[in-house]
Steps between C-alpha positions, in 0.01 A plus 500: 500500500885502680663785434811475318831459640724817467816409323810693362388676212670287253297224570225693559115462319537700190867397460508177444334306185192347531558144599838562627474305860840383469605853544280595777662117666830638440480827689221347757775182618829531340615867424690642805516196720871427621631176280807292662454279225773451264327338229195799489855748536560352153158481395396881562872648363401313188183621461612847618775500225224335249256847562775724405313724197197359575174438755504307852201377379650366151701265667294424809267366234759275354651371837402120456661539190805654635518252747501171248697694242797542787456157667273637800827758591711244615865666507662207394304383238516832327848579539531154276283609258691446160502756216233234303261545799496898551484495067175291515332775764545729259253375371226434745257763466378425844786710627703813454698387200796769536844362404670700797242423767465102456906470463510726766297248706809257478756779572294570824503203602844406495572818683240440751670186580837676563323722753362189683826347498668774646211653762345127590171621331378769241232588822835575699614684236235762377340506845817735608422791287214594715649370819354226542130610532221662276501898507156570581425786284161730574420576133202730473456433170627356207653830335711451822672188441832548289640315231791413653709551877786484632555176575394359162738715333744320733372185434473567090839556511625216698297253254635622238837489646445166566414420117122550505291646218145701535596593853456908457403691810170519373456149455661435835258735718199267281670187632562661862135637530376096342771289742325738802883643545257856510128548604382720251142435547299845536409545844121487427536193290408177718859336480673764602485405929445074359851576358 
C-alpha cells in the first residue's frame, strides 16, 4: 500500500471529514500557488470574506454554489447585480445567506473595478504588497503560521479604504496564503518546495 502523502496539518488525515476530497484537492493544487488571474482575485476575496465566522471547509463545500449564485465571479456582472437579485440569495440555502456578506459581494465588486481601472489590473494591484513575488515562508508547523502579517494589515486597510467590506487582516493573510501571495505550506508537507 503507498504511503500517504504528508500534507499541512490542516488538511491532514484525521482533520479533514471523511469524504472530504475536495478539501484535500484544494490544498493538493490550488492553495498557495501564485494567481495572476483577475477573475480567481475576485473569486477567492469572495470566498475569503464569505468564511469570516465560519470553516474553510463550509464554504469550500458550497463553491459551485457560490460560483452560480455570483454569476461564475465575473466583476461586471456582479457589480450590476440589482437589490431584487442579492434579496433572492438570501434565500438560497446552497450558500452563506448573510445579509452583509452577499451585499457585500456587490460592494466588492464595484470597488474591485476601481482598482483595475486605476492599476490596469487587480493582479497589478495586490501583487505590490509583497513586492511582487511570494514570501517563501519555512513554517515548521502549523502553531507557527500567524493569523495575520504585516502586509495584510496593509492591504486590509487599503481595501477598506478603497470601499471594501470583509477585508480584515485576518481575512487578508487567508486570501494571501490561498492567491499563493505567501507559501505557508509546512516544510515537511509535500507542497511546500512544488510551491
Amino acid at each position: 500500500m503507498p504511503k500517504e502523502k504528508q500534507r499541512c496539518g490542516w488538511a491532514g488525515a484525521g482533520f479533514v471529514e471523511s469524504g472530504a476530497d475536495y478539501y484535500i484537492h484544494y490544498h493538493d493544487v490550488e492553495w498557495g500557488v501564485p494567481v495572476h488571474d483577475d477573475r480567481h482575485h475576485f473569486e477567492m476575496l469572495i470566498l475569503e470574506g464569505a468564511q469570516a465566522g465560519l470553516s474553510w471547509a463550509t464554504i469550500l463545500k458550497r463553491r459551485e454554489s457560490y460560483r452560480k449564485a455570483f454569476k461564475n465571479f465575473d466583476v461586471k456582472k456582479v457589480a450590476k447585480m440589482t437589490d431584487a437579485e442579492l434579496e433572492a440569495l438570501l434565500k438560497n440555502s446552497d450558500i452563506i445567506r448573510n445579509r452583509l456578506k452577499v451585499f457585500g459581494a456587490r460592494k466588492n465588486a464595484i470597488a474591485f473595478m476601481a482598482i483595475q481601472k486605476e492599476f490596469g489590473t487587480f493582479d497589478s494591484y495586490v501583487w505590490q504588497f509583497v513586492g511582487g513575488k511570494p514570501i517563501n515562508h519555512k513554517r515548521k508547523t502549523m502553531k507557527d503560521v500567524p493569523a495575520q502579517s504585516v502586509e495584510s494589515v496593509a492591504l486590509s486597510k487599503d481595501l477598506k479604504k478603497r470601499g471594501m467590506t470583509f477585508v480584515g487582516p485576518t481575512i487578508m493573510y487567508a486570501y494571501m496564503q490561498a492567491i499563493g501571495m505567501v507559501n505557508d505550506h509546512t516544510i515537511d508537507c509535500f507542497r511546500h518546495k512544488q510551491v
